[in-house]
VOKOLVEX-823055 format. One record per atom (N, C-alpha, C): residue in one letter; x negated, y negated, z negated. Coordinates in steps of 0.02 Angstrom, whole numbers, plus 50000, padded with zeros to 5 digits. Layout:
AXYZ ...
REM end
This chain:
X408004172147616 X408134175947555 X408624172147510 X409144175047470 X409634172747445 X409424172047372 X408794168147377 X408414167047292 X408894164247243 X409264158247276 X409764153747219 X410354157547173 X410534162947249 X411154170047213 X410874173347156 X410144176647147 X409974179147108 X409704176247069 X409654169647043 X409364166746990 X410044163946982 X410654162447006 X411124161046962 X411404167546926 X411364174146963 X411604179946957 X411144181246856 X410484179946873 X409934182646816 X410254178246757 X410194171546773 X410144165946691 X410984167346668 X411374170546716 X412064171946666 X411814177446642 X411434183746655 X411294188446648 X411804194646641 X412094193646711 X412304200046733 X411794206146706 X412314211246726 X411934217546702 X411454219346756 X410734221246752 X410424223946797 X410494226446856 X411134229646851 X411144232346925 X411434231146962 X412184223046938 X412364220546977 X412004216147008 X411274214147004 X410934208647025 X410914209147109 X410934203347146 X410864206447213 X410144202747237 X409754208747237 X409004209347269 X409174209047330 X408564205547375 X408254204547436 X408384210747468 X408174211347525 X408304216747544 X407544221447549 X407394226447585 X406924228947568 X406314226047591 X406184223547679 X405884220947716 X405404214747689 X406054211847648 X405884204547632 X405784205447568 X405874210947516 X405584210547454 X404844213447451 X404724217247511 X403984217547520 X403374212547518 X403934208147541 X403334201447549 X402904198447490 X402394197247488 X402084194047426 X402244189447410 X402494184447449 X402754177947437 X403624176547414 X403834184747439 X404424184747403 X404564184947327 X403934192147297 X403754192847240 X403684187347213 X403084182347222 X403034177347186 X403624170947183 X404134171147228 X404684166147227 X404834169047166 X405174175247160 X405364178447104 X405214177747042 X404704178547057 X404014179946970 X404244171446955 X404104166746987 X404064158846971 X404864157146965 X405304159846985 X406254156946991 X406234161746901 X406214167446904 X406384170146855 X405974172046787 X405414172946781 X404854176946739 X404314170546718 X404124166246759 X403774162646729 X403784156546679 X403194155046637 X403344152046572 X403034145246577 X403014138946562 X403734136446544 X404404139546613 X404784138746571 X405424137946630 X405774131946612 X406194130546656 X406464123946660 X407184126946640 X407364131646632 X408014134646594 X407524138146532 X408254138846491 X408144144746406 X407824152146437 X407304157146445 X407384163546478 X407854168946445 X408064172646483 X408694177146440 X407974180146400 X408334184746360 X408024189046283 X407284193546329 X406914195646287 X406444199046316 X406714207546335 X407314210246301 X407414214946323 X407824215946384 X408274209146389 X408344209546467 X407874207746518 X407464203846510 X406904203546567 X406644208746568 X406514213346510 X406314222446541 X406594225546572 X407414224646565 X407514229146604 X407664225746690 X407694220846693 X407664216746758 X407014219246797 X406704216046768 X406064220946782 X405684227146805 X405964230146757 X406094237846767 X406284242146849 X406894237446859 X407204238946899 X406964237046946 X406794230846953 X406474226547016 X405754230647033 X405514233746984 X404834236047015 X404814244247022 X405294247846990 X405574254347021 X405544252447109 X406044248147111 X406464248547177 X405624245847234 X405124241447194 X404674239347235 X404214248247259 X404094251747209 X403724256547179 X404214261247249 X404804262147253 X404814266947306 X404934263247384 X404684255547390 X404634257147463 X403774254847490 X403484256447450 X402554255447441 X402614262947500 X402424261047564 X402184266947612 X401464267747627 X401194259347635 X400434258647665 X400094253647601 X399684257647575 X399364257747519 X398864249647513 X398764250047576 X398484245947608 X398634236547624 X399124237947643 X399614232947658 X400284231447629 X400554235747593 X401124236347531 X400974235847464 X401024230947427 X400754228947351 X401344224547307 X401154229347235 X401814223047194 X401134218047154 X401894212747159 X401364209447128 X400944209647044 X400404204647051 X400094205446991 X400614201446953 X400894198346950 X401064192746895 X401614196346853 X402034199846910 X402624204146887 X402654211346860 X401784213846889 X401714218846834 X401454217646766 X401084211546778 X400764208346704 X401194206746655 X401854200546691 X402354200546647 X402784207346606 X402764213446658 X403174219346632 X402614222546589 X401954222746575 X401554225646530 X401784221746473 X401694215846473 X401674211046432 X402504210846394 X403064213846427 X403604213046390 X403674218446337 X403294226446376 X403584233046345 X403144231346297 X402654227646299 X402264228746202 X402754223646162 X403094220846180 X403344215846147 X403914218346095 X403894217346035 X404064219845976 X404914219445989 X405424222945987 X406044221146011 X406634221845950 X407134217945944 X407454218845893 X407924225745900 X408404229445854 X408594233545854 X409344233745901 X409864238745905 X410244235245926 X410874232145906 X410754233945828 X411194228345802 X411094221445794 X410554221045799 X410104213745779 X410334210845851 X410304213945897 X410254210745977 X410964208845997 X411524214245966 X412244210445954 X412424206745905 X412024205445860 X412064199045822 X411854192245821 X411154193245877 X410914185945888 X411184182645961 X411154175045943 X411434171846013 X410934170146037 X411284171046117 X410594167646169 X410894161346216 X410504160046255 X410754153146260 X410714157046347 X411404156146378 X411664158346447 X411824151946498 X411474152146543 X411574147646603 X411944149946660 X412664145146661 X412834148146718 X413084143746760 X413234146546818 X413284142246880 X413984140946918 X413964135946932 X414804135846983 X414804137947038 X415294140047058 X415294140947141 X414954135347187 X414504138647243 X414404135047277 X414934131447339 X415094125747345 X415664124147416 X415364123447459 X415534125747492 X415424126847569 X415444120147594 X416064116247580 X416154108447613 X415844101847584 X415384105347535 X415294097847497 X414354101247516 X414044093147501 X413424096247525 X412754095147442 X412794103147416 X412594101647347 X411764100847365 X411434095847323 X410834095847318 X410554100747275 X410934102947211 X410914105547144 X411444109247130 X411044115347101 X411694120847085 X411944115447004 X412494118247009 X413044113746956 X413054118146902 X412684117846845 X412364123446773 X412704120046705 X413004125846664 X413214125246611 X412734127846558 X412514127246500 X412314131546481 X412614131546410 X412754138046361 X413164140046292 X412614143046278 X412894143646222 X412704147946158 X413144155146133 X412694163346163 X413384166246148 X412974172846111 X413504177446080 X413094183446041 X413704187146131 X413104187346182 X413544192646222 X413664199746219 X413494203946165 X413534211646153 X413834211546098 X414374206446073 X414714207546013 X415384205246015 X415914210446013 X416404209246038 X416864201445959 X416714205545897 X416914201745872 X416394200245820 X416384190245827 X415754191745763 X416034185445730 X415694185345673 X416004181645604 X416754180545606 X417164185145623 X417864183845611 X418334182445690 X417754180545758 X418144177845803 X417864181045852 X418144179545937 X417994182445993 X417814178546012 X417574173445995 X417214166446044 X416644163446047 X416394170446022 X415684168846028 X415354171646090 X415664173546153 X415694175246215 X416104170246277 X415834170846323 X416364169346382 X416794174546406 X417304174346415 X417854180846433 X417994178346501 X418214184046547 X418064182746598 X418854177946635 X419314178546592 X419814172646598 X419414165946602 X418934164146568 X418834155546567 X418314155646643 X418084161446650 X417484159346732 X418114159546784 X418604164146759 X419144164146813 X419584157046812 X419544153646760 X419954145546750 X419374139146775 X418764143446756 X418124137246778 X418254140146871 X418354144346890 X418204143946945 X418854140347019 X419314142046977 X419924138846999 X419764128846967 X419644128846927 X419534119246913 X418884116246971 X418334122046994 X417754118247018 X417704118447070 X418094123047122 X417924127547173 X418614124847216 X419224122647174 X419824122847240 X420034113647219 X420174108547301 X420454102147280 X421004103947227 X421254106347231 X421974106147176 X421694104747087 X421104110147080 X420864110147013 X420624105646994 X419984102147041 X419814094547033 X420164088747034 X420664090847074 X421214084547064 X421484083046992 X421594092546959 X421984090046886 X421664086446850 X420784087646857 X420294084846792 X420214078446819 X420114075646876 X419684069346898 X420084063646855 X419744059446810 X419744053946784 X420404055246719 X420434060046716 X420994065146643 X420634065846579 X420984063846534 X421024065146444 X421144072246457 X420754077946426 X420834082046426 X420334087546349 X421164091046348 X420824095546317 X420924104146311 X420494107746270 X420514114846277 X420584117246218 X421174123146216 X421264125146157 X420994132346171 X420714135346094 X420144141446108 X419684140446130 X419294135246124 X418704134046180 X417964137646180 X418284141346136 X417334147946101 X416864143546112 X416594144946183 X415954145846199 X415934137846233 X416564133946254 X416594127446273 X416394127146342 X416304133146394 X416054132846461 X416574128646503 X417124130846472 X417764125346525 X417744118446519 X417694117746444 X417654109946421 X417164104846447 X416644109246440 X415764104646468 X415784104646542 X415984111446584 X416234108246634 X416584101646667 X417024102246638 X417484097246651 X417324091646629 X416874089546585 X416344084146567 X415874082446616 X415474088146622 X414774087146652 X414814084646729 X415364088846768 X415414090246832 X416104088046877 X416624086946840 X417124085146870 X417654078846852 X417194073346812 X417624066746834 X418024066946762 X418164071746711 X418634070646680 X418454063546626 X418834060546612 X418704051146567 X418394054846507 X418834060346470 X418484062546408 X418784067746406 X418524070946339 X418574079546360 X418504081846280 X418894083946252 X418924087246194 X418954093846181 X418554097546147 X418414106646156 X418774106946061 X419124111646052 X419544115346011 X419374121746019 X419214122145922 X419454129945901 X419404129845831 X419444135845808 X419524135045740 X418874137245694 X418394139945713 X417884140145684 X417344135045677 X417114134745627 X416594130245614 X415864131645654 X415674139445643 X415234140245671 X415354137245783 X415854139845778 X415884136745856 X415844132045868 X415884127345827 X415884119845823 X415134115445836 X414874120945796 X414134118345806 X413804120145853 X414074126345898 X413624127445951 X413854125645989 X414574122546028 X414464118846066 X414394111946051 X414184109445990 X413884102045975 X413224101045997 X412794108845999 X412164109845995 X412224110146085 X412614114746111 X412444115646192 X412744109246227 X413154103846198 X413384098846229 X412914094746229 X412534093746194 X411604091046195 X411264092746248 X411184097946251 X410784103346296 X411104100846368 X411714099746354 X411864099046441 X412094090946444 X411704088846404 X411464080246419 X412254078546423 X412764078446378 X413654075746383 X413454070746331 X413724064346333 X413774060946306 X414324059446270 X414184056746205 X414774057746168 X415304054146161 X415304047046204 X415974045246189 X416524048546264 X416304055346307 X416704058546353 X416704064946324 X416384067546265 X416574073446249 X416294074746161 X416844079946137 X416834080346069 X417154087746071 X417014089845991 X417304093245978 X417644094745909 X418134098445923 X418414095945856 X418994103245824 X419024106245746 X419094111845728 X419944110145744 X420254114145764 X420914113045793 X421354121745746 X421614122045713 X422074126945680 X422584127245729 X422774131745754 X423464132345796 X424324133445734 X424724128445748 X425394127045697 X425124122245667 X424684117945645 X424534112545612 X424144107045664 X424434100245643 X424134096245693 X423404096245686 X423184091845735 X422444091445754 X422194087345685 X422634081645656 X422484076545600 X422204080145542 X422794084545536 X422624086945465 X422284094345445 X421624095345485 X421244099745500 X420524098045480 X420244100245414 X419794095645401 X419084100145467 X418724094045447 X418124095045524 X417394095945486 X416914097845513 X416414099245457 X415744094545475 X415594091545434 X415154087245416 X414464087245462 X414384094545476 X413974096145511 X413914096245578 X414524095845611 X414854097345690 X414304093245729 X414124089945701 X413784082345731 X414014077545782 X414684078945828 X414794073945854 X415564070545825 X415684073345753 X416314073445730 X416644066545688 X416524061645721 X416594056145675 X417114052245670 X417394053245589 X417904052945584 X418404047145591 X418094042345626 X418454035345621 X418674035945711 X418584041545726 X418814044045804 X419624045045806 X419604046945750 X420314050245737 X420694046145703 X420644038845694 X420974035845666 X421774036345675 X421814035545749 X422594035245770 X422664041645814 X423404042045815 X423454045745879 X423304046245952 X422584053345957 X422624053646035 X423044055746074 X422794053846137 X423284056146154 X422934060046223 X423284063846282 X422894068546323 X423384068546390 X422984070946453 X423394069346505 X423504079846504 X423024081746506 X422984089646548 X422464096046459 X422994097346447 X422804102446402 X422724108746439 X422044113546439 X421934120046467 X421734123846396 X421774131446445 X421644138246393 X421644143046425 X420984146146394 X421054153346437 X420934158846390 X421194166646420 X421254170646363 X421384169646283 X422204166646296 X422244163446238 X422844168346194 X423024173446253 X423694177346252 X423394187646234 X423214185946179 X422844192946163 X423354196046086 X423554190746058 X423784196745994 X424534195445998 X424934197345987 X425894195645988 X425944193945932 X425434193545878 X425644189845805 X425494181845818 X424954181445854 X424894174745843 X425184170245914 X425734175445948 X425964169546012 X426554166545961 X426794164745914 X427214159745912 X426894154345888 X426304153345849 X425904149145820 X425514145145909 X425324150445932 X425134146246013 X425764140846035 X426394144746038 X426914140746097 X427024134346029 X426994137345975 X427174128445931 X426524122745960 X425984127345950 X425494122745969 X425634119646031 X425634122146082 X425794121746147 X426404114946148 X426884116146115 X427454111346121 X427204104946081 X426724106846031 X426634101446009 X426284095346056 X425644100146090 X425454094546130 X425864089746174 X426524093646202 X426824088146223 X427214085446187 X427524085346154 X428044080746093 X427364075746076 X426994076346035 X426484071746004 X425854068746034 X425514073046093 X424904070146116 X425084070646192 X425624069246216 X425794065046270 X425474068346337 X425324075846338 X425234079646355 X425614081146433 X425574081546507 X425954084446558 X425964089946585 X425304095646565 X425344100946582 X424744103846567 X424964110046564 X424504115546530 X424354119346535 X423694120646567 X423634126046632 X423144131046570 X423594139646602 X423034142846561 X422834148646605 X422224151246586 X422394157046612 X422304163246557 X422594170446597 X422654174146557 X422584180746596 X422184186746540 X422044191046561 X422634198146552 X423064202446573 X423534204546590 X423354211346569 X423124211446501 X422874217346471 X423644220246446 X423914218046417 X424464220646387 X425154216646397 X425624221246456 X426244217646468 X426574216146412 X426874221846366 X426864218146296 X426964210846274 X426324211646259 X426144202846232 X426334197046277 X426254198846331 X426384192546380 X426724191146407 X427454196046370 X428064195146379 X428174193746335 X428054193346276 X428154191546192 X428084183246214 X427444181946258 X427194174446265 X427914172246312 X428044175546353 X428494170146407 X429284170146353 X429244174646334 X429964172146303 X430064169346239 X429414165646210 X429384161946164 X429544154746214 X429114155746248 X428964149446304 X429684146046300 X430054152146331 X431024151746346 X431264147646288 X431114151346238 X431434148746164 X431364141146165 X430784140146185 X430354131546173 X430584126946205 X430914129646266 X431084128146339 X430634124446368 X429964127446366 X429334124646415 X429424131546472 X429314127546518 X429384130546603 X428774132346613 X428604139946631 X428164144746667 X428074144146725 X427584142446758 X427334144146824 X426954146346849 X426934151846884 X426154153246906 X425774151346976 X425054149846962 X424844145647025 X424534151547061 X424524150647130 X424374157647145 X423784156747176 X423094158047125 X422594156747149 X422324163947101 X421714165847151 X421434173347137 X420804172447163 X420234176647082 X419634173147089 X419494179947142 X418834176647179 X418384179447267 X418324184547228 X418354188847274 X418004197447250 X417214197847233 X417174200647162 X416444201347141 X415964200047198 X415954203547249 X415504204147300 X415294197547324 X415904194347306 X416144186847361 X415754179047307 X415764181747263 X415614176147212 X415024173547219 X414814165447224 X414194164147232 X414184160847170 X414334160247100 X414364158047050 X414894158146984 X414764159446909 X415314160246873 X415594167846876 X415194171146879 X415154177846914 X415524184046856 X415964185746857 X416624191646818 X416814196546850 X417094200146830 X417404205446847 X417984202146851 X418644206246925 X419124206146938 X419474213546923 X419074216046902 X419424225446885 X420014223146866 X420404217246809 X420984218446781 X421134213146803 X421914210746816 X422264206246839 X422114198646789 X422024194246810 X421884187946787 X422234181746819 X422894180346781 X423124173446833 X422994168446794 X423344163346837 X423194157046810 X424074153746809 X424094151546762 X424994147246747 X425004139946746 X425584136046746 X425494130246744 X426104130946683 X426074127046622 X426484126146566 X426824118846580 X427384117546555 X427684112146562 X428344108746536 X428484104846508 X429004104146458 X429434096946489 X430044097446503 X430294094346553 X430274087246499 X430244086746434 X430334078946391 X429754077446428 X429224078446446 X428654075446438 X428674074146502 X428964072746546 X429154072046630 X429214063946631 
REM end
């Protein structure tokens, strides 16, 4: 049974019905049930559990689907634990659904598994996100967009991506939810790792989930980054908790700056490509891999011919995340085109 697929599939919390259940034979089994009930439903857990209204409807579903292949009354049974847990959720008092796109939950997710490397342990991130709210207190980054699982999955999954991070100063501009950044901390070698954005509130939750995923702080920080103004003169908030300011004494400096879905409004791509150029003129910067989601030709022609203006060189790497079906971790939709570029500014050569 492919238990590890669906408990990485659950703690990101895909939608219900992309989950991929057992098959029928083997979800009959009692001992399958209870793998289940104990990987996903039971309390303590050794992960955050998603919200109680998604375990209903997980639930829900899982015991519909048990409920129509019960033939022999006799010998076909769901279990107790998982109908107890589902009694036990529907009384459970539930917030509304604005309340439920306003509060954050804490999302675990998983990397691809490699085939060539021999994992003992699935490789887990876990954030802080309001996932049913497209925009909240002012920003979009209080989500993962499916550009950064498509940039985490190209850094964790192919030699080329590990090669850029292994033993690299690195940092991320837009970093919302910080899943790329802590990656590249937690799991792939990078020396240190700096997460950027401009909100305060983001600041603190990944100060709060960089805890959570045991990063230590002299390989990772974070820090409020304004795009057109340097990193220096950006004041940082008192509260960030890993923000201390005698860090910043001098100029850092960085080997590999990333970004993903960073190319969404045409007002603010010239404030990106200054930023962008800045990193290499000032923080010693060699390349700048982003990726981007290909919602609007538009804009992302607005982006390459700023690029031109800057005379930083476009490239695209031609890597394309596995088909939904195919994914054993970091799990998105491919419905819309998503590449990945390499940025590059020949001074900095």
């Amino acid at each position: 049974m492919a238990l590890p697929l669906l408990t990485a599939q659950y703690y990101q919390q895909l939608e219900p019905p992309l989950l991929t259940l057992p098959d029928d034979c083997t979800l009959l089994h009692s001992t399958t049930q209870e793998a289940i009930y104990r990987a996903l439903f039971a309390e303590p857990s050794s992960r955050p559990l998603p919200p109680p209204a998604y375990r209903t409807r997980v639930l829900k579903r899982l015991i519909t689907r048990l409920e129509s292949l019960l033939s022999n009354p006799e010998e076909d049974e769901i279990s107790d634990n998982l109908l107890e847990t589902y009694s036990t959720l529907l009384c459970t008092p539930k917030p509304s659904s604005i309340q439920q796109a306003q509060q954050l939950t804490y999302i675990t997710y998983t990397a691809p598994t490699i085939t060539t490397a021999n994992q003992a342990e699935a490789r887990t991130i876990l954030t802080s996100e309001s996932r049913n709210a497209i925009l909240t207190a002012g920003t979009t980054g209080h989500r993962t967009w499916e550009a950064a699982l498509h940039l985490a999955t190209y850094l964790s999954a192919t030699p080329e991506g590990k090669a850029l991070i292994a033993g690299k100063r690195v940092l991320e501009l837009g970093a919302g939810t910080g899943l790329v950044s802590m990656l590249c901390a937690k799991y792939l070698g990078a020396e240190m790792v700096v997460a950027t954005d401009r909100e305060v509130g983001l600041m603190r939750q990944i100060g709060d989930c960089a805890e959570r995923n045991q990063l230590e702080r002299d390989r990772f920080r974070g820090r409020i980054w304004e795009w057109g103004r340097s990193m220096e003169s950006c004041p940082q908030d008192d509260d960030g908790g890993d923000q201390e300011e005698e860090w910043m004494t001098g100029k850092v400096e960085f080997d590999v700056a990333l970004g993903a879905d960073l190319i969404y409004d045409v007002d603010l791509v010239p404030l990106l490509v200054q930023t962008a150029k800045d990193l290499f003129e000032n923080y010693r910067v060699r390349e700048f891999l982003i990726s981007a989601t290909l919602r609007n030709e538009h804009t992302f022609g607005a982006f390459l011919k700023a690029c031109e203006d800057q005379h930083l060189t476009v490239e695209r790497i031609p890597f394309e995340s596995p088909a939904e079906s195919e994914q054993t971790g970091f799990f998105h939709s491919t419905a819309i085109p998503i590449q990945t570029y390499r940025i590059s500014y020949p001074a900095s050569s």
